[in-house]
Structure formats: C-alpha cells, structure tokens
PAGUGU-44925 format. One record per residue (C-alpha): x, y, z; residue in three letters. Coordinates in pm, whole numbers, plus 32768, in hexadecimal, padded with zeros to 4 digits. Example, Ala and Ser with C-alpha at 12.3 -4.5 7.8 and 13.67 -1.06 7.14 Angstrom:
<pts>
84CE;7E3E;830C;ALA
8557;7F96;82CA;SER
</pts>
This chain:
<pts>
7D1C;8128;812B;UNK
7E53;8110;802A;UNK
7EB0;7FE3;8018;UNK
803C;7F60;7FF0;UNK
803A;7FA9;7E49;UNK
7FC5;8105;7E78;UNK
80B6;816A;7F90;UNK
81BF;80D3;7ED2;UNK
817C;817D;7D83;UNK
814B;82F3;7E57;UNK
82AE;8262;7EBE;UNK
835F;825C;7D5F;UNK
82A9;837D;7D05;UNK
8345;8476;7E1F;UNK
848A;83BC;7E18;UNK
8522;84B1;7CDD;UNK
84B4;85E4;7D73;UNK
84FD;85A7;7EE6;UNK
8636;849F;7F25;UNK
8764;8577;7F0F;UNK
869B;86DF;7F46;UNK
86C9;87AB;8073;UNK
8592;8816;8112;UNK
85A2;896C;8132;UNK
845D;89B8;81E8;UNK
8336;88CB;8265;UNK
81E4;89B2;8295;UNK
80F5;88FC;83A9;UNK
7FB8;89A0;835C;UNK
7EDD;88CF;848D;UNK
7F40;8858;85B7;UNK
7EF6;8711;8568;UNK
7E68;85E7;8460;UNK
7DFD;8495;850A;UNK
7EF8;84E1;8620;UNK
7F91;861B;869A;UNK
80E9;8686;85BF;UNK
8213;8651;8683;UNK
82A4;8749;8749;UNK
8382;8835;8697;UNK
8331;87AB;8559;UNK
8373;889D;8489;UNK
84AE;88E1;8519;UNK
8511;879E;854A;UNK
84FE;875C;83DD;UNK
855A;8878;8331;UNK
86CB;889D;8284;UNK
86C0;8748;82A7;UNK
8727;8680;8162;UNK
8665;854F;8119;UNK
8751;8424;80F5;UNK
8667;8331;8086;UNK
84E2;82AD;8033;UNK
8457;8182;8087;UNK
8335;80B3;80EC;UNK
82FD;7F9C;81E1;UNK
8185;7F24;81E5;UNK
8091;8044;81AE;UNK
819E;815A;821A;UNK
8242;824A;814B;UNK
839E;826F;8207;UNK
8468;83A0;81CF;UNK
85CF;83B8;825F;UNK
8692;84CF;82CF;UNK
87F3;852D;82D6;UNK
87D2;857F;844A;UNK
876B;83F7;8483;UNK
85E4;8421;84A3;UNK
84ED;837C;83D1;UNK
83BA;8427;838D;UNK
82B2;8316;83A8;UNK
815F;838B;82C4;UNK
8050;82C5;8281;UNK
7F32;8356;8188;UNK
7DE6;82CF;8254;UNK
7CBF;82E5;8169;UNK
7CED;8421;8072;UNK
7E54;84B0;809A;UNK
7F51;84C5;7F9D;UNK
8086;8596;7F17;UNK
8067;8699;7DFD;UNK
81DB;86FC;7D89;UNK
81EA;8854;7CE5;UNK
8312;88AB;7C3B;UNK
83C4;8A1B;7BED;UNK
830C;8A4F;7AD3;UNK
8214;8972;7AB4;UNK
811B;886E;7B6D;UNK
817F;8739;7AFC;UNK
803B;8679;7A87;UNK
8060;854F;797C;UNK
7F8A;8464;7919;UNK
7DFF;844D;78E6;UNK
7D17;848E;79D4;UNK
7C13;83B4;7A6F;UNK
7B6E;84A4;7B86;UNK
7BBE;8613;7BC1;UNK
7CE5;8640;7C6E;UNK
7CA8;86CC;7DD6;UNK
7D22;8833;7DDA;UNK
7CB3;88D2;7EDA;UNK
7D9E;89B1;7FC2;UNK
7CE5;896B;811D;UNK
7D49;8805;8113;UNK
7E94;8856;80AB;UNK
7F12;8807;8235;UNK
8093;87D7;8227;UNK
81B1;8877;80FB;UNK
830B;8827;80D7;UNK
83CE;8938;802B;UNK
84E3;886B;7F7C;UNK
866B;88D4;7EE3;UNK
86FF;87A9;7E05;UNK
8868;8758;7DD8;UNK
886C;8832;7C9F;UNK
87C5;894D;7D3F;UNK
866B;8916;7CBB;UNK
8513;8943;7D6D;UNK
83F8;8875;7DAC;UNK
82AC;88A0;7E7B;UNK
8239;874F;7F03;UNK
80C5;87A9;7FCB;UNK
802A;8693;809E;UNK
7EAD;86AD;8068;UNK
7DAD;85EC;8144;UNK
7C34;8666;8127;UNK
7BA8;855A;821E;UNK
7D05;8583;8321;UNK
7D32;840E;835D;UNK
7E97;83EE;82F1;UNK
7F98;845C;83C5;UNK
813B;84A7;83CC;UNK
821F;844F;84FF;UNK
837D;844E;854D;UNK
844D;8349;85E1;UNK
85CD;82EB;85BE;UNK
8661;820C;84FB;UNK
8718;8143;85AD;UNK
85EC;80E8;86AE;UNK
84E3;80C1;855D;UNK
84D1;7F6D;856A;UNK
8459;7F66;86C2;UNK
8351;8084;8681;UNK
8208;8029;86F8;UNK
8184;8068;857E;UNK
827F;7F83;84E3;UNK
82CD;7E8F;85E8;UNK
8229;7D2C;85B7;UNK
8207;7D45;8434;UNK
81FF;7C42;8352;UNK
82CB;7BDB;8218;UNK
82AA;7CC8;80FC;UNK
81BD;7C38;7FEC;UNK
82CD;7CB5;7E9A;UNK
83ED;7C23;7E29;UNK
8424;7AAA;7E75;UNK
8451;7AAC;7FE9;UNK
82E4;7A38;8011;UNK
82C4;78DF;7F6E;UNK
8216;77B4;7F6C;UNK
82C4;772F;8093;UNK
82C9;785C;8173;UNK
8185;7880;8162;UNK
813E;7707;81AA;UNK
81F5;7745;82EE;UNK
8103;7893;836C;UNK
7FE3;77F6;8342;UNK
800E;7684;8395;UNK
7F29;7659;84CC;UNK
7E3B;77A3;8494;UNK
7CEF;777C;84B3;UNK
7C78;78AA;843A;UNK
7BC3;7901;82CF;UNK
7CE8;7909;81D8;UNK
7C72;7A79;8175;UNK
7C8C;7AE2;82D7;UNK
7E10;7A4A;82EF;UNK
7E67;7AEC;81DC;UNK
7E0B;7C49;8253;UNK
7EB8;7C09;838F;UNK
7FBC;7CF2;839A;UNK
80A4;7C36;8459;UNK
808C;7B1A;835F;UNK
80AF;7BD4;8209;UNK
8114;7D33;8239;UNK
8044;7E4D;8136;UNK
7F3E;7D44;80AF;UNK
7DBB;7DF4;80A5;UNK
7C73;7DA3;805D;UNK
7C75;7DF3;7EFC;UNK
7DC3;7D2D;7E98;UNK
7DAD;7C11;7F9F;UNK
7C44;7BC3;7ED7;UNK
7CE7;7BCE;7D5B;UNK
7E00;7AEC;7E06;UNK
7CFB;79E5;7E77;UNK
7C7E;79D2;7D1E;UNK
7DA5;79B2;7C67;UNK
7DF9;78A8;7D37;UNK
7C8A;77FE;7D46;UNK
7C98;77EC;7E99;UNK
7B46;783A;7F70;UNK
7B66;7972;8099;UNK
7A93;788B;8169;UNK
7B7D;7768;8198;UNK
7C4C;775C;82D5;UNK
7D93;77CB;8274;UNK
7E5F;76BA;8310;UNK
7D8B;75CC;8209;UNK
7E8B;762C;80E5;UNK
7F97;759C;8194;UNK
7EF3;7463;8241;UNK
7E30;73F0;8116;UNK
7F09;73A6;7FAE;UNK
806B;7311;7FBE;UNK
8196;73CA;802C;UNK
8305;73EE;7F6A;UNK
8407;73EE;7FE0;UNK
8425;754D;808A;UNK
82DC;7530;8125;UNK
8218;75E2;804B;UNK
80D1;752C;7F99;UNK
8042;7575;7E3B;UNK
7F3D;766E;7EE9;UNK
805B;7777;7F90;UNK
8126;7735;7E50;UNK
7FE2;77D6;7D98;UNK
7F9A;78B9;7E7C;UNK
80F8;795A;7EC8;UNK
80F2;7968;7D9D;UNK
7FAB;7A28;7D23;UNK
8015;7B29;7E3D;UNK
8153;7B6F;7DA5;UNK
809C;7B8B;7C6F;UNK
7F7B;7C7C;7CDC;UNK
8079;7D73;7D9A;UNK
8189;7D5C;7C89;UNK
807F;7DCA;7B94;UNK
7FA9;7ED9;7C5A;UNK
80F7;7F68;7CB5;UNK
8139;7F7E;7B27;UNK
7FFA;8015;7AE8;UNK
7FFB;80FF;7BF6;UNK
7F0F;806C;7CF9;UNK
7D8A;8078;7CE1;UNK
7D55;81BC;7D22;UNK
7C03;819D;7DB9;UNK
7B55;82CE;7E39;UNK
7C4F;83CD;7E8B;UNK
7D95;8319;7E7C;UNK
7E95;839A;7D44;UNK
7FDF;8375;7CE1;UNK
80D9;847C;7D6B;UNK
80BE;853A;7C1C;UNK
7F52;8546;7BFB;UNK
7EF2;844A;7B26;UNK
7E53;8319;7B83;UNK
7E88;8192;7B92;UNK
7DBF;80BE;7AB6;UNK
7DFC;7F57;7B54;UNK
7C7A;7F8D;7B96;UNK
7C41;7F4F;7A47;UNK
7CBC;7DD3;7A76;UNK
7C2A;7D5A;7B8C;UNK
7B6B;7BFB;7B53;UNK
7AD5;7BEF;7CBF;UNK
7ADF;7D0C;7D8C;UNK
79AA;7E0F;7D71;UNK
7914;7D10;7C42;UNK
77BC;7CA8;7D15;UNK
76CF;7BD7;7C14;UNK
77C4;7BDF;7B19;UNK
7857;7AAB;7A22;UNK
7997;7A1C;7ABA;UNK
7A96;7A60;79B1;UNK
7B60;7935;79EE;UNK
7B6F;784D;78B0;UNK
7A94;771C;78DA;UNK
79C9;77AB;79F7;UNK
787D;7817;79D7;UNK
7844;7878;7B3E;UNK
77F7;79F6;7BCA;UNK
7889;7ADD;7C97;UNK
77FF;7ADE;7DEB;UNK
77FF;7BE6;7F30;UNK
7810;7B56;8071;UNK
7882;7C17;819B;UNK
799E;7B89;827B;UNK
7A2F;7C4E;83E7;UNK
795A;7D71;8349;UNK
79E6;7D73;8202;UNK
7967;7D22;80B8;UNK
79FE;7C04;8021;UNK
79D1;7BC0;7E96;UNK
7A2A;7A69;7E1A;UNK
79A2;795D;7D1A;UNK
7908;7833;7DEB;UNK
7909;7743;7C80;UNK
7A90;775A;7C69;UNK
7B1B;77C7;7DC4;UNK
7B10;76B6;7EA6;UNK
</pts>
C-alpha cells in the first residue's frame, strides 16, 4: 500500500495541473475498482472545477466547486499519469519501467485550466485495489473513511507531549500503536520501522512504556516521545522531499520515482550492519500482527 509520503507527493504533483482546471469530461472505462463508482459519476463530476487538493491520512482529496470531494485512495498499484497538450510530461530518471499499458488505464479526467490549456490526468491500477468515492464536504469529517483519525504525523502538531498523552496506558507493541490509525494518521510499515530506529526505540516494547519509564517535563512529554515525535517528523518530512519510496509500482504523478528507498537504515535491511555510529549490531526480521518488522536489537531498546 502507499503509504502517507507517497500520497502526499502524487498530491503536489497533480496540484499545478488540476487546482483551478475545469474538468471537462471524466471517461469511466469499468464499472468499478475496489468498490463500485458512484452513481452518475461521470456526470456528477464533469464541468466541475476543482477548487482544491489535499490529503488527510492515506487519501488523496479532490474538491469540487459544486461542494463534493472526490475521496481516492491508490490501493496497491494505482497512480496518476498527467499528459499535457503536447507532450507527456515525464522528468526525472527512471528506476523501473513505467507502467503503460492502456487496459489498466480505468478512469481519465479531461482537464481546461484557467488560461485555457489542456491536460490529460489517467488513473491507472493494474491489480484494481484502489478506489475513488464521492462525498460532500461539509459532512467529510464524519465520513466513515475519515472519521476517527488520528493527528497528522508533519508539521509540529505531533510532539513529544502529544504523543505522551496517546499512548500513556497502551499495552500494545509500540510498532503496533504506531500503525494504529486512530493514533497517528498515514504512518506504514516501511516509515513507522525507520522511525523506531532513528529514535532507538525497540517495536516490541509496550507502547505505554515510553511514557511510564524516563522522567517527564513539564508538558508531559518524556525524553523517549521527545525522540520519537521527533524521528517521525523527520522520516515523513524527508520521504515527502524525496518523493516517497516508490516500492513496486508506486511513482510520482509525473512518472518518475522516489528514492527515499535509497536511505533506509532498517526497513527491508535483514542480516545487514546497523548503520548507526557506535553500533555494531544487525538488522533483524521479525514478524509482528503479520507484518515484517526490521529493527536493530543492539541499539533499539
């Protein structure tokens, strides 16, 4: 699945070409993705201008002058191509071929900007798992999707103390709070692991252990959410600046791909050196609620 960098970065891509344009036609070429297409989709959305992108969790949010909010969500191989008039527009090196094919090419939006110009933006999705729904905008917040979510893990909103206070008491693995959705909003496997190592802190503790062990400031917070709030901040802010991970399938909105992959430390490193300074432990696999969980056991405790 994309995780919250790679959703956001398909975000800022799509954001020049779509915010402002006028969608002049939508062609639905299946009846359906994960879940069926609403009804009247395509003419429920088309002359429609788009007001505004955004993101909340793992959803890419698309607002309409009419008030709706397209909800899409790219399950485990879709993303956005945008074609301009003249031109596909394709920067940057490539790490894996870029997925072409027309069959998988499910849902188009034909697109007029403010100055007239066009733009193609296809939805591809060769395994069908994502999906696109519409809800209003005034009633998004209670959308079963979006309703219950945590804090968003950018900017400064989740801090030391904040996150003191959502898991003081859990007794779950720390790795498996994390991921809760309800707790941290966007956080996956693959970032949720570099996070833990940044911050030395081992998946299989109870998560409530960070705030009950170590002495608390002022706020609330102890050394050990101060670290990690930290190191998550740290891991999105700079996956989101390299474009994501782009593992398997996933790509920027342009084509090219992400290259955080190229810095993790723990994540997908099995038998390998830890590369923090001073430690000479190794990366090891375990598997937690199904998942595989890298970590160093010499400096993660």
């Amino acid at each position: 699945m994309p995780e919250l960098p790679e959703v956001e970065t398909v975000r800022r891509g799509l954001e020049p070409v779509m915010e402002g344009a006028r969608i002049v036609a939508l062609d639905q070429r299946r009846p359906d993705l994960r879940f069926p297409f609403p009804d009247d989709f395509a003419a429920r959305v088309a002359g429609r201008r788009v007001t505004a992108l955004a993101r909340r969790a793992k959803y890419l949010l698309i607002h309409l002058d009419s008030g709706a909010v397209l909800i899409c969500h790219l399950g485990m191989s879709g993303s956005f191509r945008i074609e301009r008039e003249f031109a596909a527009d394709v920067p940057g090196s490539f790490h894996h071929a870029r997925p072409r094919d027309a069959k998988h090419d499910h849902v188009r939006f034909s697109l007029q900007g403010p100055k007239g110009e066009a733009a193609l933006v296809t939805y591809n999705d060769p395994r069908r798992f994502g999906f696109m729904l519409l809800a209003e905008a005034a009633e998004l917040d209670a959308h079963p999707l979006l309703a219950g979510l945590g804090v968003e893990p950018t900017g400064n909103t989740l801090d030391g103390a904040l996150l003191a206070a959502l898991l003081r008491g859990r007794q779950a693995p720390l790795k498996a709070a994390l991921l809760d959705q309800r707790i941290v909003a966007g956080l996956g496997n693959i970032y949720v692991c570099e996070a833990l190592w940044r911050a030395g802190l081992s998946p299989r503790r109870r998560a409530g252990s960070i705030v009950g062990e170590g002495r608390a400031t002022g706020n609330g917070a102890t050394a050990r959410t101060e670290r990690l709030a930290k190191a998550v901040r740290a891991v999105i802010a700079e996956a989101i600046a390299a474009g994501g991970s782009s593992l398997r399938d996933h790509m920027r909105a342009d084509g090219s791909l992400g290259y955080f992959q190229h810095s993790f430390n723990a994540y997908d490193r099995e038998g390998e050196a830890c590369h923090k300074p001073g430690c000479d432990g190794t990366i090891r696999r375990i598997v937690q609620s199904g998942r595989s969980t890298f970590y160093c056991p010499a400096c993660q405790r």
